[in-house]
Backbone as CSV, one residue per row, in Angstrom:
resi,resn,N_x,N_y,N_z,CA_x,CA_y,CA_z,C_x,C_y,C_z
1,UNK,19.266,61.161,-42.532,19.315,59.844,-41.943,18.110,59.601,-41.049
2,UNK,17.464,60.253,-40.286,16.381,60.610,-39.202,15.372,59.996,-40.180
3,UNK,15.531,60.883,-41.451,14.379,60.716,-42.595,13.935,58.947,-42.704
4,UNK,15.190,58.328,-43.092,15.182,57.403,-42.964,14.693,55.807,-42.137
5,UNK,15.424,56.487,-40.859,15.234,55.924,-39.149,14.157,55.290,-39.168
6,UNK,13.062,57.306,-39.218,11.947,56.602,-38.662,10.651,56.119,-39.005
7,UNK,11.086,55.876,-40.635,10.005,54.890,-41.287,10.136,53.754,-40.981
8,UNK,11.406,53.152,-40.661,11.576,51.884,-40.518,11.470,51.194,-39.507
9,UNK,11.655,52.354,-38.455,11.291,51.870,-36.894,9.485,51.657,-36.772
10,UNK,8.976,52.754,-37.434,7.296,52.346,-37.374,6.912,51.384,-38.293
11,UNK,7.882,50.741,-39.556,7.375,50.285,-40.073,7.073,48.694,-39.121
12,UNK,8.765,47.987,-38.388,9.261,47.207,-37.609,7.793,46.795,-36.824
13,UNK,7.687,48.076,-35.910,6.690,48.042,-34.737,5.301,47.878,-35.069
14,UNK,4.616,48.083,-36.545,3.787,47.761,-36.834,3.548,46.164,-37.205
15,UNK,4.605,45.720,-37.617,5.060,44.274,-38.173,4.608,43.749,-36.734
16,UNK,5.729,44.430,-35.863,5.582,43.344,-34.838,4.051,42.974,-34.104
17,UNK,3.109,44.390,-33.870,2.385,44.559,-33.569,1.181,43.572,-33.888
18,UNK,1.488,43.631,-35.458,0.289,42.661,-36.250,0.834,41.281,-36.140
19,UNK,2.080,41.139,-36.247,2.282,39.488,-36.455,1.918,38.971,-35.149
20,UNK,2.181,39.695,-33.659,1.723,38.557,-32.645,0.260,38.632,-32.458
21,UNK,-0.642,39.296,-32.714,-1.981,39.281,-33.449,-2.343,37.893,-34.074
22,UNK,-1.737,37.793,-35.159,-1.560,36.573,-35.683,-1.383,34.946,-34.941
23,UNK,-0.365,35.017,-34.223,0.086,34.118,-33.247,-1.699,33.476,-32.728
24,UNK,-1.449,32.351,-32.988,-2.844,31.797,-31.892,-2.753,31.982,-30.028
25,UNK,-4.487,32.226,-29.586,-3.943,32.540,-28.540,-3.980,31.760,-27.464
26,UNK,-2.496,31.249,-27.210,-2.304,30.120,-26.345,-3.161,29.856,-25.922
27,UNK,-3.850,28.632,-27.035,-4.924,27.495,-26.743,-4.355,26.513,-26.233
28,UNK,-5.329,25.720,-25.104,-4.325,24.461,-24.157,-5.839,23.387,-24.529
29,UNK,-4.825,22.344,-24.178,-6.278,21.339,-24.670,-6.994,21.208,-22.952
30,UNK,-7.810,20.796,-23.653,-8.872,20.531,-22.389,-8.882,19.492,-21.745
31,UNK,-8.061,19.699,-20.243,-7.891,18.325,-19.493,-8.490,17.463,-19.358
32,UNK,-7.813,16.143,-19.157,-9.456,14.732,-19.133,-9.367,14.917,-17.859
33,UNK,-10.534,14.798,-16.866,-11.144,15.232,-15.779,-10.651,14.255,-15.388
34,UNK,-10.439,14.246,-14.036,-9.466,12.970,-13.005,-11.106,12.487,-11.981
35,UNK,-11.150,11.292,-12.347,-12.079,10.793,-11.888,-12.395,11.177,-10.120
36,UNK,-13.320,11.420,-9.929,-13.608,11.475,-8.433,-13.845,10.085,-7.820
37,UNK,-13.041,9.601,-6.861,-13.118,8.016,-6.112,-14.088,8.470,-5.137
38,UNK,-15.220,7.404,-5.158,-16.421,7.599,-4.006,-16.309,7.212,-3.008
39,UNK,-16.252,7.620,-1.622,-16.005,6.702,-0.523,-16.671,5.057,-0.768
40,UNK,-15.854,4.657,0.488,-16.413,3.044,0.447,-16.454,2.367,1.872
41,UNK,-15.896,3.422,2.525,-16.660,3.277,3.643,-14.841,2.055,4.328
42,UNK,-13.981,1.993,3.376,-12.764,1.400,3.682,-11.340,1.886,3.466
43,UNK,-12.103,3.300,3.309,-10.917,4.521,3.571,-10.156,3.873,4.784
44,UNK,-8.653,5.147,5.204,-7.830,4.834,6.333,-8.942,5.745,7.178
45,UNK,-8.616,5.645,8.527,-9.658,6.340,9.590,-8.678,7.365,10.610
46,UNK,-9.342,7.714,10.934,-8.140,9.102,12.102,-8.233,7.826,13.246
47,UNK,-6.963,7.962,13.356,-6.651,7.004,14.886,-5.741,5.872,14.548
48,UNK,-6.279,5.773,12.768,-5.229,4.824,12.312,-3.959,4.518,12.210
49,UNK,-3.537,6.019,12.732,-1.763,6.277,12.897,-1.367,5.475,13.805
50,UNK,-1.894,5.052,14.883,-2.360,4.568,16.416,-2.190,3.022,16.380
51,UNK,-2.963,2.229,15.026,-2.579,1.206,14.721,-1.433,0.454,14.551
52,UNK,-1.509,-0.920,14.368,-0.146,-1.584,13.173,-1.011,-1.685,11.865
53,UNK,-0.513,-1.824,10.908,-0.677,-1.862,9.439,-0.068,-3.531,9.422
54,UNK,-1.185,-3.950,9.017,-0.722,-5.367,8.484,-1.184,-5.867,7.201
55,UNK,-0.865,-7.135,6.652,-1.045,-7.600,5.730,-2.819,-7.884,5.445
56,UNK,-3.316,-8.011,4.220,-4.734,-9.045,4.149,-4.011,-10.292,2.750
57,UNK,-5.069,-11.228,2.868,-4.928,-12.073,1.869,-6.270,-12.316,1.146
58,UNK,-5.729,-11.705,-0.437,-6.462,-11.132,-1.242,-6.806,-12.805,-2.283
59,UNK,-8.192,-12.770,-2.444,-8.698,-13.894,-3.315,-9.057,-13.219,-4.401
60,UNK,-8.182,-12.710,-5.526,-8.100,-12.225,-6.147,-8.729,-12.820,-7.634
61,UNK,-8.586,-14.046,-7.698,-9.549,-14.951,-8.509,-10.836,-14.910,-8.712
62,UNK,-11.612,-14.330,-7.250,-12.140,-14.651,-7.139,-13.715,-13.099,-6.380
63,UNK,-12.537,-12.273,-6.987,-12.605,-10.786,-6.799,-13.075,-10.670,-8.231
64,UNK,-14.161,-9.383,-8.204,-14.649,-9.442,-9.651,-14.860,-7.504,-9.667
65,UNK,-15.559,-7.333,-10.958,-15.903,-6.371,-11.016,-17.628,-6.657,-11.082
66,UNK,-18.034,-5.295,-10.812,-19.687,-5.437,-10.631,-19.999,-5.252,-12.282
67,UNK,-20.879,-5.496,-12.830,-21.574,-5.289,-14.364,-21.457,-3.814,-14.601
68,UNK,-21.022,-3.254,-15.717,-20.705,-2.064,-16.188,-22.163,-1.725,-16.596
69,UNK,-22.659,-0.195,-16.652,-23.875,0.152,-17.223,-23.684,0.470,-18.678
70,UNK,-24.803,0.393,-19.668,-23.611,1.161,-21.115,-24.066,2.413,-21.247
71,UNK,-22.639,3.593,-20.942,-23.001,4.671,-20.627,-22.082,5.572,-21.458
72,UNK,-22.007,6.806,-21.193,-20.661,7.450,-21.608,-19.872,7.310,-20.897
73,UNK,-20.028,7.119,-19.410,-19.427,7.255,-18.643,-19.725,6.193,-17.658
74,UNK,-18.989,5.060,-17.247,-19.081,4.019,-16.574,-18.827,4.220,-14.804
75,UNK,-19.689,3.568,-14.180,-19.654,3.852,-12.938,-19.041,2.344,-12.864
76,UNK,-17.950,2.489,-12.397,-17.192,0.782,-11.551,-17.081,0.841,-10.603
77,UNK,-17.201,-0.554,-10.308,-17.138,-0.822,-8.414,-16.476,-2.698,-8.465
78,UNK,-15.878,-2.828,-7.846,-14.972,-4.004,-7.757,-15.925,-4.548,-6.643
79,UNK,-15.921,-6.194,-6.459,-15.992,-6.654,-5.071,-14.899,-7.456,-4.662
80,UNK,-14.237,-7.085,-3.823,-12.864,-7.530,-3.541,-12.854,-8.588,-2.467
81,UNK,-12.443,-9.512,-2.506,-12.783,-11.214,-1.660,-11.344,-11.241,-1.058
82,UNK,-11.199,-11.628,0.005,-10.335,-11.930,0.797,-10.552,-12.790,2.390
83,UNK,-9.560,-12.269,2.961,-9.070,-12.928,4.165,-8.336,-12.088,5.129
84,UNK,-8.831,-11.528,6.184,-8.038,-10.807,7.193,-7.768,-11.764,7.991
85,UNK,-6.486,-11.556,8.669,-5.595,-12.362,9.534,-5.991,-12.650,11.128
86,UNK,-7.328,-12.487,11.314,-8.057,-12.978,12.512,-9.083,-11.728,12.693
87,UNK,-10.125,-11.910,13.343,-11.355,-10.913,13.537,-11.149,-9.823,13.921
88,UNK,-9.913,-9.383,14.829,-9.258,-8.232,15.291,-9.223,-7.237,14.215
89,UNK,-8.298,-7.647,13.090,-8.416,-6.520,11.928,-9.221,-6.364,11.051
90,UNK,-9.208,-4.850,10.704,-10.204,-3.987,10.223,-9.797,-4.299,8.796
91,UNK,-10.459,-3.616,7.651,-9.784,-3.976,5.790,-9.579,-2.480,6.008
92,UNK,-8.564,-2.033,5.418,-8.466,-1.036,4.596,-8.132,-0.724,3.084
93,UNK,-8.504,0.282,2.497,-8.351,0.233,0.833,-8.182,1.322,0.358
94,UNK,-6.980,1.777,0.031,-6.446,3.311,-0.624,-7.023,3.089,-2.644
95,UNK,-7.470,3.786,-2.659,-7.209,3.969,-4.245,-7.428,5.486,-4.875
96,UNK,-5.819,5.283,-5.831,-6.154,5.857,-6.577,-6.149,6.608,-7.861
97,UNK,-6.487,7.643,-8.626,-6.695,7.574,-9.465,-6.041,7.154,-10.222
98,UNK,-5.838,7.267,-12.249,-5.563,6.701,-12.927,-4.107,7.646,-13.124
99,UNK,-3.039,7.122,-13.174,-2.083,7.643,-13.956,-2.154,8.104,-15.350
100,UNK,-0.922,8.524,-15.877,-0.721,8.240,-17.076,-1.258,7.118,-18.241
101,UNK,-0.752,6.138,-17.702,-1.053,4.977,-18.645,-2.557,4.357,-18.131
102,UNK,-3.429,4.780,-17.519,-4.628,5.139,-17.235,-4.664,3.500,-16.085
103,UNK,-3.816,3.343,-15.406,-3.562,2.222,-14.387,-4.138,3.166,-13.235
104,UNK,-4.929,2.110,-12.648,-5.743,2.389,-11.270,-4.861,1.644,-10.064
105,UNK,-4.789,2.128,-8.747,-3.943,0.856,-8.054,-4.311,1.582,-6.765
106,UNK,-4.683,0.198,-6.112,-5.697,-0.078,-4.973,-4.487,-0.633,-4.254
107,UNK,-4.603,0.225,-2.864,-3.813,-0.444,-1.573,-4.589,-1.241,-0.665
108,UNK,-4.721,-2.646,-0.358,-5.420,-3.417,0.151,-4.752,-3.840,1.521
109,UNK,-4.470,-3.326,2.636,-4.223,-4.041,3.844,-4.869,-3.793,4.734
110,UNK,-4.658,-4.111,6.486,-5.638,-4.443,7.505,-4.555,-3.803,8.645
111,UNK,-5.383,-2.918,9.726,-5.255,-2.729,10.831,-5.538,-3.106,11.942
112,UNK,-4.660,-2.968,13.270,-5.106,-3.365,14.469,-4.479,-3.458,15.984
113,UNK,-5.300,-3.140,16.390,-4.685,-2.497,17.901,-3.327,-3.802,18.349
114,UNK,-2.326,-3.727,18.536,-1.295,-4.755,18.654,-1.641,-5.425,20.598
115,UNK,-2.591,-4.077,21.251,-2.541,-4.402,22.513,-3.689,-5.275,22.726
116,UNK,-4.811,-5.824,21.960,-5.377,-6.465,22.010,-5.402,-8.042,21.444
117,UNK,-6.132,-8.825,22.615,-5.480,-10.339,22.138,-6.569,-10.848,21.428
118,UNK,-6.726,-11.468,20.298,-7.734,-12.122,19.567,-7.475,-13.496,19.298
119,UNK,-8.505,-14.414,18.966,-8.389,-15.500,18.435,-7.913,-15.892,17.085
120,UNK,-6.762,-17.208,16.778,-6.346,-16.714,15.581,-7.010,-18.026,15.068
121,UNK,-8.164,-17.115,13.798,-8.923,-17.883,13.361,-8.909,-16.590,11.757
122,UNK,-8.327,-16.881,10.577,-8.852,-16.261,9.305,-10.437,-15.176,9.110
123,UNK,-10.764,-13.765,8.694,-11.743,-13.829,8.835,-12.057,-13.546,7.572
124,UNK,-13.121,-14.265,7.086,-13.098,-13.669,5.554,-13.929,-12.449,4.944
125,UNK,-13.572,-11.680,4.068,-13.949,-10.480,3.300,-14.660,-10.334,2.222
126,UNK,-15.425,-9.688,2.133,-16.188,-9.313,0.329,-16.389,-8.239,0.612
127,UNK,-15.822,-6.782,0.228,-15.959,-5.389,0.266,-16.035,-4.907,-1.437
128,UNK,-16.878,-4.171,-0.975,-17.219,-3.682,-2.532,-16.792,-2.305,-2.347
129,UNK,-15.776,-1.737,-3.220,-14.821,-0.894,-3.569,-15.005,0.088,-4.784
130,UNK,-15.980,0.940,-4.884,-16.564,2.247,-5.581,-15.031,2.627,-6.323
131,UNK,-14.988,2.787,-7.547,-14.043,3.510,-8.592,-14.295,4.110,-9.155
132,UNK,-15.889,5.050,-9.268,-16.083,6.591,-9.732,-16.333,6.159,-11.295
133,UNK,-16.554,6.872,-11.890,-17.096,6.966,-13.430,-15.555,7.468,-13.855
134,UNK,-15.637,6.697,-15.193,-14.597,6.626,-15.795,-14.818,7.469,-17.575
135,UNK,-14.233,8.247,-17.993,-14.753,8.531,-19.397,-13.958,7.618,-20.485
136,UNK,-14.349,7.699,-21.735,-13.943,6.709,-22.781,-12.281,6.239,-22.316
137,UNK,-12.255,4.969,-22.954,-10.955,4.734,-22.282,-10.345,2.833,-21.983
138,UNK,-9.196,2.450,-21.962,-9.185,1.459,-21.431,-8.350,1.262,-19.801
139,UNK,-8.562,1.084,-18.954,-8.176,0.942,-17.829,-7.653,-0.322,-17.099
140,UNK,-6.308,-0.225,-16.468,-6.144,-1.035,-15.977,-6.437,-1.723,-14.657
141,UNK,-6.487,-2.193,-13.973,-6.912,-1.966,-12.163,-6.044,-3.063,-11.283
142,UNK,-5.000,-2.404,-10.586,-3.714,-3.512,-10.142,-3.981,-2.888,-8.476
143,UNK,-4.057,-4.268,-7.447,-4.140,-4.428,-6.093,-2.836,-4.938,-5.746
144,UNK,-2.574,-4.120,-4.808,-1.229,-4.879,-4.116,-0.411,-5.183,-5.345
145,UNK,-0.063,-4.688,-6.377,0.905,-5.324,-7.142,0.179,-6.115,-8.606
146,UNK,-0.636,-6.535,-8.096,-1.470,-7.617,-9.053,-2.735,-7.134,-10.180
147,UNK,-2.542,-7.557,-10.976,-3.490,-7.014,-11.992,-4.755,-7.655,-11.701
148,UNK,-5.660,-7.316,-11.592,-7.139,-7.719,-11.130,-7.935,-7.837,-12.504
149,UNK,-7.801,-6.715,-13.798,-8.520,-6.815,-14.515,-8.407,-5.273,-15.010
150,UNK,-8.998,-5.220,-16.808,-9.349,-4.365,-17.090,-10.610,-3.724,-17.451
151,UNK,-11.047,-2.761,-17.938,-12.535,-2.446,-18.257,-12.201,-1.222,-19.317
152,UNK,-13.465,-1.162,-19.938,-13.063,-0.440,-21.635,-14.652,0.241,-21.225
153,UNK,-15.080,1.558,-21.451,-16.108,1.902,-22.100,-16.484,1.068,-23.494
154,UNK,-17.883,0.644,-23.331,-18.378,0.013,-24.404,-18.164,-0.901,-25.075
155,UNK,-17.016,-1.813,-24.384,-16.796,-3.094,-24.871,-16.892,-4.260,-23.568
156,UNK,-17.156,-4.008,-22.342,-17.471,-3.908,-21.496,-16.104,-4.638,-20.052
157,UNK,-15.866,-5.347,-19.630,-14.813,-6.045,-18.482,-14.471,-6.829,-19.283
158,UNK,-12.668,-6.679,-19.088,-12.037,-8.228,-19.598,-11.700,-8.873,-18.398
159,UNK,-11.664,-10.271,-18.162,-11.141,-10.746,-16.828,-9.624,-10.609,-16.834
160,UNK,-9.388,-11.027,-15.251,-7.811,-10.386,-14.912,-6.940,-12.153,-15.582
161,UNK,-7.899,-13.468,-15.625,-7.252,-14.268,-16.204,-7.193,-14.455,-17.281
162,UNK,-6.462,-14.906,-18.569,-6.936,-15.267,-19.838,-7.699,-16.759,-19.726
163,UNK,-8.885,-16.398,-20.675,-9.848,-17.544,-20.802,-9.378,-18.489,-22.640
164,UNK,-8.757,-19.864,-22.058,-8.331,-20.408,-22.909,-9.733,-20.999,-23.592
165,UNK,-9.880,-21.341,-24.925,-10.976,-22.608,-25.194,-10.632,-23.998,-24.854
């Protein structure tokens, strides 16, 4: 019986030996690189905890994207038009990267010392908002909720309105 055994046990262990040989070797695909966001100089700031967080009012119409280069890789930058709620507050602008469904989304509000008294007079905004190089792709780009617009490598910005004839 032994005789038997132990052909079959070396035969087994050789099987096994060679077949996970065989097996490919856990190949993973190669991640799409998560864009790096460039400062803009409308990051949150240290001290900002210190603040109130308030609203801005976004002219979103009227907010564009800057001209795409034709590249492999597109460098975007938004200029974002608005309205802060008197000269007191500062803009601030979180963004970031792309999810899943390759949606970008920009936090647009305004800070400001609550102990200081200002004049209430609208102040208006045009900040231009760096979004890093993007690789092939279509992208969405939503502020506060709102779709601003998309952009495609090589086909270049669609606007955030539809253009009827």
């Amino acid at each position: 019986m032994k005789t038997v055994i132990l052909p079959i046990t070396i035969s087994l262990l050789i099987i096994s030996i060679t077949g996970c040989s065989l097996i490919p070797g856990g190949t993973k695909p190669t991640p799409t690189p998560i864009p790096s966001i460039p400062p803009s100089g409308y990051e949150p700031q240290p001290g900002d905890e210190k603040l109130k967080h308030d609203q801005v009012f976004l002219d979103l119409a009227n907010s564009r994207f800057t001209p795409p280069p034709v590249t492999p890789f597109s460098k975007v930058e938004i200029i974002l038009q608005g309205n802060l709620p008197d000269p007191c507050h500062s803009l601030r602008v979180v963004v970031t990267p792309p999810d899943a469904n390759n949606v970008i989304n920009l936090d647009a509000y305004s800070v400001v010392d609550p102990g200081v008294a200002c004049i209430t007079v609208l102040k208006p905004f045009a900040a231009t908002i760096p979004l890093g190089d993007y690789p092939d792709g279509e992208y969405t780009v939503m502020v506060n909720g709102e779709r601003l617009g998309l952009f495609s490598n090589g086909s270049g910005i669609a606007p955030a309105t539809e253009v009827f004839p």
